[in-house]
N, C-alpha and C positions, 0 to 999 in steps of 0.2 A: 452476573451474566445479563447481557440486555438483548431483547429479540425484536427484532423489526419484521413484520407482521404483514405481508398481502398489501407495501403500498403503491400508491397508483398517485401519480400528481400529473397536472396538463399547465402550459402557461398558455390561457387561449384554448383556441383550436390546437395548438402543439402538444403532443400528446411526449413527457420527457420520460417518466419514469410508468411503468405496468406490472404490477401485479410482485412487485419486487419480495424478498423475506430471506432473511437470512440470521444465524445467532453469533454473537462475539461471547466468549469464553474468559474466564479469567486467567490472566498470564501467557496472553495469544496475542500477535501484530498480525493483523489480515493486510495486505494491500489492495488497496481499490485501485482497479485499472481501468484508463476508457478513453479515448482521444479528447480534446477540447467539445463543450457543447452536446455533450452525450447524457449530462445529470451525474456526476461526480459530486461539484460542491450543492447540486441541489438536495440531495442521499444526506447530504453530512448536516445542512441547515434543517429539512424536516427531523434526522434523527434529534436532534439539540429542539425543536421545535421554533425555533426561529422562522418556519416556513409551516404552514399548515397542508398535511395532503388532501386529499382529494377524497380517498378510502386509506384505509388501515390504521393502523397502530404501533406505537413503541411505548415495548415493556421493559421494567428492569425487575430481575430480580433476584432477591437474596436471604439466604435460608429460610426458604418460602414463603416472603412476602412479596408482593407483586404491586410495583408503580407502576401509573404511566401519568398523561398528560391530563387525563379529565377534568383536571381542576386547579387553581392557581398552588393550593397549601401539596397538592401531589404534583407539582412542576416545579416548586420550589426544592420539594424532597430530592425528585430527580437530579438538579443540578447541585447538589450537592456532592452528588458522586457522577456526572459528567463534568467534564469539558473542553473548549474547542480552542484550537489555535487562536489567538487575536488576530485580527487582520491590523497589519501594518496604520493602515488609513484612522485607522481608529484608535493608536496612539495617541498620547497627549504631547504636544511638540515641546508645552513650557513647563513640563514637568520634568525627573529625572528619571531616569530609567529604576535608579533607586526606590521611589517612591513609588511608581509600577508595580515593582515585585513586592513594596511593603505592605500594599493593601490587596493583590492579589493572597497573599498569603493571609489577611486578614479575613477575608471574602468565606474562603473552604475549611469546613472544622480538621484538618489533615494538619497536624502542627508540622511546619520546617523551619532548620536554621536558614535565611536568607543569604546569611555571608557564606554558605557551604555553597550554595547554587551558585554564586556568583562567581566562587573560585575554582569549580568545577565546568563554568562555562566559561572560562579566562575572559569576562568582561569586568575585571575590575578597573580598568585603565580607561574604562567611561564609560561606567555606570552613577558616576556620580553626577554627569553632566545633561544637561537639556536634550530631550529627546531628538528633538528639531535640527541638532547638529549629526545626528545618527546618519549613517551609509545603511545602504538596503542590508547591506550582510548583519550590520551591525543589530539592526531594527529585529530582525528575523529572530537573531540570538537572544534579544531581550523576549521577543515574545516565545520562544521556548522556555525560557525562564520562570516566567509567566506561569504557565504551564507545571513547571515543575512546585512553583513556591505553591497553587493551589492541590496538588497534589491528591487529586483523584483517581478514585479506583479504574474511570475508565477516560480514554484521552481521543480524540480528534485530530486527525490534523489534516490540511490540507497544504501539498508542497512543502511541507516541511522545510527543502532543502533550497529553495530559491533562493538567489544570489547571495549563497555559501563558496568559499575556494574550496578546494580539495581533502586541504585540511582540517577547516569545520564541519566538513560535511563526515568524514571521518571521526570523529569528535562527537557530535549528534549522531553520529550512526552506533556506535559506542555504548551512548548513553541510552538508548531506545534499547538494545538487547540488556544493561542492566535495570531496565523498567520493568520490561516483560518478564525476567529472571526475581523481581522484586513483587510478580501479582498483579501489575497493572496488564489493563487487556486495551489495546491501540490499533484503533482504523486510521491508516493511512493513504491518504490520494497522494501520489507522486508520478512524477514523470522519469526521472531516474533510475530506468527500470534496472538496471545493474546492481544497482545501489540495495533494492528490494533482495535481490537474493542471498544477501545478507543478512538479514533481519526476519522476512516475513515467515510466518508459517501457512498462511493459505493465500491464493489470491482471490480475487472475488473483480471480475469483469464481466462490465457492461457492455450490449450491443443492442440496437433496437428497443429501447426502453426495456428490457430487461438482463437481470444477469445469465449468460451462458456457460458460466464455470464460478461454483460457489465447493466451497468445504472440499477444493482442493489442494490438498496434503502438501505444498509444495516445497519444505524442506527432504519429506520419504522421496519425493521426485527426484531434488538434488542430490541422491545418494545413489540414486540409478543413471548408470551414464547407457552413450550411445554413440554410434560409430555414425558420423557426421562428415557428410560429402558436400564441396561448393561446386554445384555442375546442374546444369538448364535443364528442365521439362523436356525438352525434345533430346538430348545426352541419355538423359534414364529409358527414354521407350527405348532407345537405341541399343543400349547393355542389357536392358529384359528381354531383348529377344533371343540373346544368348544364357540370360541366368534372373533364376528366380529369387529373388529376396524373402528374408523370413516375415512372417506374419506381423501386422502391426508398422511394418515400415512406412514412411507417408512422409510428403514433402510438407514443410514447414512452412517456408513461404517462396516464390517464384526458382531462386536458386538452392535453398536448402533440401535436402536429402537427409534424413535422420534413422535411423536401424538401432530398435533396443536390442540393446546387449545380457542381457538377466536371462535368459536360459540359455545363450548361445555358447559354446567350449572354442579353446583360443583355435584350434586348426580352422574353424570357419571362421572366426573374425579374420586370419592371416590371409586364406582362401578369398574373401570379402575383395581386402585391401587389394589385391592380386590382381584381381577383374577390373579395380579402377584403376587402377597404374597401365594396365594392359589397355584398356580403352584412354588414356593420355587424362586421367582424371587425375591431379596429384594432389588436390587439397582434402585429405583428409585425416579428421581428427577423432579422437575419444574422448569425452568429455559429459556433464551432464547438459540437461537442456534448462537455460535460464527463463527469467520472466519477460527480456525483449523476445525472447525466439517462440513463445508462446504467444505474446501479443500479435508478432508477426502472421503468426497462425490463422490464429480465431479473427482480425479484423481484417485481414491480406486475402482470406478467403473466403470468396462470396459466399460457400456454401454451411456458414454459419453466421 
């Protein structure tokens, strides 16, 4: 488990991250959520220590020993059981993508077979060649590679899935639920919010230098659905003055309409449906509420 501890970092006068603290679990994928320039990859460089904060701490710890950062020979310990996406830029262009994953694997006491990751990530067809000839998708795939050849207990990533097609991104989406099914525990920053609800079990979103929704459950979420209306702010005063909605209902973002369904019996969900078709409302659905329609939420509404 590693727990990030009360921190606060400023660049300047710019005050990014406040009073932050939250813990990753082992065999848990949290998603970090937060628009551009909010402290996403600045959360992931101080956890790795790459960034020093301002106040706080990260700890890790394991059948009750307790690291952190206070000293070179306990930063060394740490990274042995973290680590973070490589950033593309910091590839070696005249080396092979081979020779990457051979001393990445050299690096972390976590033995793997190399030739297993590489056929699991179907880059055998140039991995053997100069990095420098790599495509972003290509680059990406190596450094998840990377990733796995060092194979520690806890992983990083930031964007993971950038200039992935479809199908790799499926592929990597894959292999992140057999990690987390394997014990490893993964913070991931992505933009792909779809893609998240897939994988994650909590998310963990930033707003105003701190987080507003931490250690929520958000696969229990995805098993509670809700009766989901597309119709305007001025539409809904319009049908409440004729009918009262159950408790808990609340717009999501300017046109969504959302009504949990978990204590309601099917004659009023039908009775529901009724009222909107009767007021010329047709879009609506049952379904759960994903990780875009929460972000919509919490950043779409000033009053969080």
């Amino acid at each position: 488990m590693i727990h990030v501890k009360n921190i606060t970092h400023s660049f300047g006068d710019k005050l990014i991250l406040e009073d932050v603290s939250f813990s990753l679990e082992r065999g848990e994928i949290i998603g970090l959520v937060a628009p551009n320039g909010t402290g996403k990859t600045t959360l992931l460089n101080i956890i790795m220590n790459f960034i020093s904060p301002d106040s706080g701490e990260i700890t890790f710890e394991d059948k009750g020993e307790y690291l952190d950062y206070s000293s070179s020979n306990k930063e060394v310990e740490m990274h042995k059981r973290i680590t973070f996406l490589p950033e593309l830029e910091h590839l070696y262009v005249d080396l092979t993508g081979k020779d990457h994953l051979n001393y990445y694997a050299s690096l972390w006491p976590g033995k793997v077979n190399v030739n297993n990751i590489i056929n699991r990530l179907n880059i055998e067809s140039y991995v053997y060649n100069k990095v420098g000839t790599y495509s972003l998708g290509m680059k990406q795939r190596l450094a998840f590679a990377m990733m796995l050849c060092a194979n520690s207990p806890i992983m990083l990533m930031d964007e993971l899935m950038n200039g992935l097609d479809p199908e790799n991104v499926d592929l990597l989406t894959e292999i992140l639920i057999e990690l987390k099914e394997n014990g490893k525990t993964i913070l991931i920053a992505s933009h792909l919010l779809n893609n998240l609800d897939i994988y994650a079990d909590q998310l963990i979103l930033i707003k105003k230098q701190n987080i507003i929704v931490k250690n929520y459950k958000f696969h229990e979420e995805l098993s509670n659905n809700y009766l989901k209306v597309s119709l305007t702010e001025s539409k809904l005063k319009e049908i409440q003055k004729h009918y009262d909605f159950p408790k808990n209902s609340q717009m999501m973002n300017k046109n969504l309409f959302v009504i949990p369904l978990t204590e309601i019996d099917q004659s009023t969900i039908i009775d529901m449906m009724n009222i909107f078709l009767k007021h010329n409302v047709f879009e609506v659905s049952i379904s759960s509420l994903g990780a875009s329609e929460w972000y919509d939420f919490y950043y779409r509404n000033p009053d969080y």
